[in-house]
C-alpha angles and dihedrals in degrees: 000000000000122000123241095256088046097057103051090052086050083059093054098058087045090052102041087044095049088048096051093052092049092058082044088058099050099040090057100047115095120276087230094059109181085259100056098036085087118170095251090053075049104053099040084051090059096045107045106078081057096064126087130201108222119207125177149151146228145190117261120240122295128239090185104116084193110077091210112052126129089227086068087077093054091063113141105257121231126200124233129182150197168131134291144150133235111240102180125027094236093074120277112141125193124212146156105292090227084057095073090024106148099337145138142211091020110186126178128206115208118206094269081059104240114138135202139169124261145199140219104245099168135000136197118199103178080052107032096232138136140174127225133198118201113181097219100164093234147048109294119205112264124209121250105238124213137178136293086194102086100026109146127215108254098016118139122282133178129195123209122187159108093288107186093339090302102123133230084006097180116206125168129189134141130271112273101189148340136226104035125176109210129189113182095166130354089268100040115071141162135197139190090007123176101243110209145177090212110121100270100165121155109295090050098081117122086018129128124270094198122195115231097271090060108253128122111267102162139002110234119238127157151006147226111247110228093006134108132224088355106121127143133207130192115253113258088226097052083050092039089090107020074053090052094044098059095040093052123128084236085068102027099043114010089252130138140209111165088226125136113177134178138196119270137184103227114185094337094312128105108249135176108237131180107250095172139028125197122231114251093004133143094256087049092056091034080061098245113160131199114272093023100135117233113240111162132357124197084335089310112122107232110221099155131353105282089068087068099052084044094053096054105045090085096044120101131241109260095001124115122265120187116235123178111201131189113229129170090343095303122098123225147180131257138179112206112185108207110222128198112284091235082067092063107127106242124168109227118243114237093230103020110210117234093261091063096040087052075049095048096038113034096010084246134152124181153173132214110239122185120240094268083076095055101031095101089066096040136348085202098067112081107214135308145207109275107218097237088175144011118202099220114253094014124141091258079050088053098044087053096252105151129197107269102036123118108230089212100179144341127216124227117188101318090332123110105201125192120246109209104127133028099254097055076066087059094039087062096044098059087042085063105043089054102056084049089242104162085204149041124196117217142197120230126175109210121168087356089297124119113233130180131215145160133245115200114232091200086075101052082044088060097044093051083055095061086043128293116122130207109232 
């Protein structure tokens, strides 16, 4: 029989050692319980790796009112910043285009927190898109990309990005609304955007808005000034083939399929389906047929459109490259040989315009841009042709044009001549030609800055030889 002295302290023990093998017990439990391992803690896990922080910087306005002048470079640098995600593990990166608008020395820092520098290898304007290349030395971690099509109003979101400078910032909220139409200036409008009340702040911009399973429904993009919990993100849908076009080996490579696919819904399932062929292409000859589905392309498993693009950078031109196609419910297995993008069939037009003949010529496309696109390098220049496209290997490509860049002007003799339509390109060039000059020095603004370079005349000499005339 215990006393009754003997029996409180027994209590106590009872009591201390209880206690002590209850705080055993939670600290070693796992940090992710069952109950706090939510869907949402799952899918931003998975996402994550795959998103960049993007940080840049660009010269201040400029006062100069001479393009040229060596006081342009000593321009005071301010820094930007950014989102983006990684769509191919070998390092191409998408983001908003105003994100890398006239910037330098982009660099981008990845969640394990490795960085590398990157460069601006296509951008899209009407879209606000551009695509980055990083050189990491190893296989980077992609996102998984989903479907605009079936998003629900007040479904789960989340935001990841580089808010305010602060990285990784994680938000989540709901969809508020679909189909927006957003002008933020005269030149700069959206349509069909994904509104949310997930956190989208500067610094956000070109970042992944995720549903809750983990895949990439929309692209953020902008915000509404003096408003909360209003943000919007571009459809994945609507990115899906502005993003696989500028991702293609066409432009990538200089290779060419002849393939054009679209998106499908197959028995209740999303599918990638040849909706064109080309005439005289390699998938032509590779006996592709429209409405054959896309299953697998060099071991790649095709889901949308950018996989395919994906699939074909690392094959090689006239080389054989396995394809396994669904028709008719049976599956079967193709070879398409890639072949150099200068042997696309193209039926010559009677009077080119002075867009093909720059095509033709330079392997050049652009796009006329008004002198607020160029102002930060000089308030002087009026205005310029935005590269819109480089055909690899070309002579622009040669001559280190890059897509993106404003050819701004070209000089003849002592002469410094404007370049704001095509034909003031031709013009030069005849110019040229006729006073017997082997070279033409041209202006380009990239990243605000004013570059020179020079464009050999000996070359479009030889291409007008094998049959491109000057008009």
């Amino acid at each position: 029989m215990l006393l009754p002295w003997m029996k409180r302290r027994w209590m106590f023990w009872l009591l201390v050692t209880t206690v002590g093998a209850l705080a055993w017990d939670a600290s070693a439990a796992p940090a992710g319980s069952t109950s706090r391992r939510t869907p949402l803690v799952e899918a931003i896990e998975r996402s994550l790796p795959a998103v960049v922080n993007i940080t840049s910087e660009k010269r201040a306005a400029s006062n100069s009112r001479w393009p040229f002048s060596p006081e342009e470079n000593r321009r005071p640098l301010v820094s930007g910043m950014g989102t983006g995600v990684i769509l191919d593990e070998r390092g191409f990166i998408l983001t908003n285009q105003h994100v890398v608008d006239k910037v330098q020395d982009i660099r981008v820092y990845l969640s394990d927190g490795s960085s590398y520098p990157a460069r601006v290898l296509q951008e899209d304007r009407s879209m606000d898109l551009a695509l980055l290349k990083v050189d990491a030395g190893r296989s980077l971690p992609a996102i998984t990309i989903g479907t605009s099509a079936d998003l629900m109003i007040g479904e789960t979101v989340i935001t990841i990005g580089n808010a305010f400078g602060y990285e990784n910032t994680t938000s989540t909220g709901i969809i508020s609304a679909l189909g927006r139409n957003v002008t933020l200036a005269d030149d700069q409008i959206y349509r069909n955007l994904i509104q949310t009340d997930a956190g989208i702040n500067p610094g956000n911009s070109g970042g992944p808005l995720i549903n809750i399973d983990g895949e990439l429904i929309g692209i953020n993009v902008a915000t509404r000034a003096g408003a909360q919990g209003i943000g919007f993100a571009l459809p994945i849908d609507d990115v899906k083939p502005v993003a696989a076009e500028m991702l293609s080996t066409r432009r990538i490579a200089g290779s060419w399929h002849g393939l054009v696919t679209a998106e499908r819904i197959v028995d209740g399932v999303r599918r990638v389906v040849v909706s064109t062929i080309e005439g005289g292409s390699p998938a032509e000859e590779a006996g592709l047929k429209p409405g054959d589905r896309l299953v697998q392309v060099n071991k790649l498993a095709v889901t949308n459109p950018i996989d395919l693009e994906r699939a074909l950078l690392d094959a090689g031109q006239n080389a054989p490259t396995a394809l396994v196609v669904e028709r008719g419910g049976n599956r079967q297995e193709l070879a398409m040989k890639l072949r150099p993008l200068a042997q696309a069939s193209r039926e010559p037009a009677a009077a080119p315009s002075a867009e093909d003949q720059l095509w033709r010529l330079l392997g050049l496309k652009t796009q006329h841009v008004s002198e607020e696109y160029v102002a930060i390098a000089s308030t002087k220049l009026r205005g310029g042709l935005y590269v819109r496209e480089i055909l690899p290997g070309g002579l622009a490509d040669r001559a280190a044009i890059r897509p993106g860049d404003i050819l701004v002007g070209m000089h003849v003799g002592d002469r410094h001549l404007e370049t704001i339509r095509p034909d003031n390109i031709l013009y030069i060039l005849r110019q040229a030609e006729s006073s017997g000059s082997q070279a033409v020095p041209y202006y380009i603004v990239r990243q605000s800055i004013l570059h020179q370079g020079t464009l050999s005349l000996s070359e479009v000499y030889q291409a007008q030889a094998e049959g491109s005339t000057l008009r």
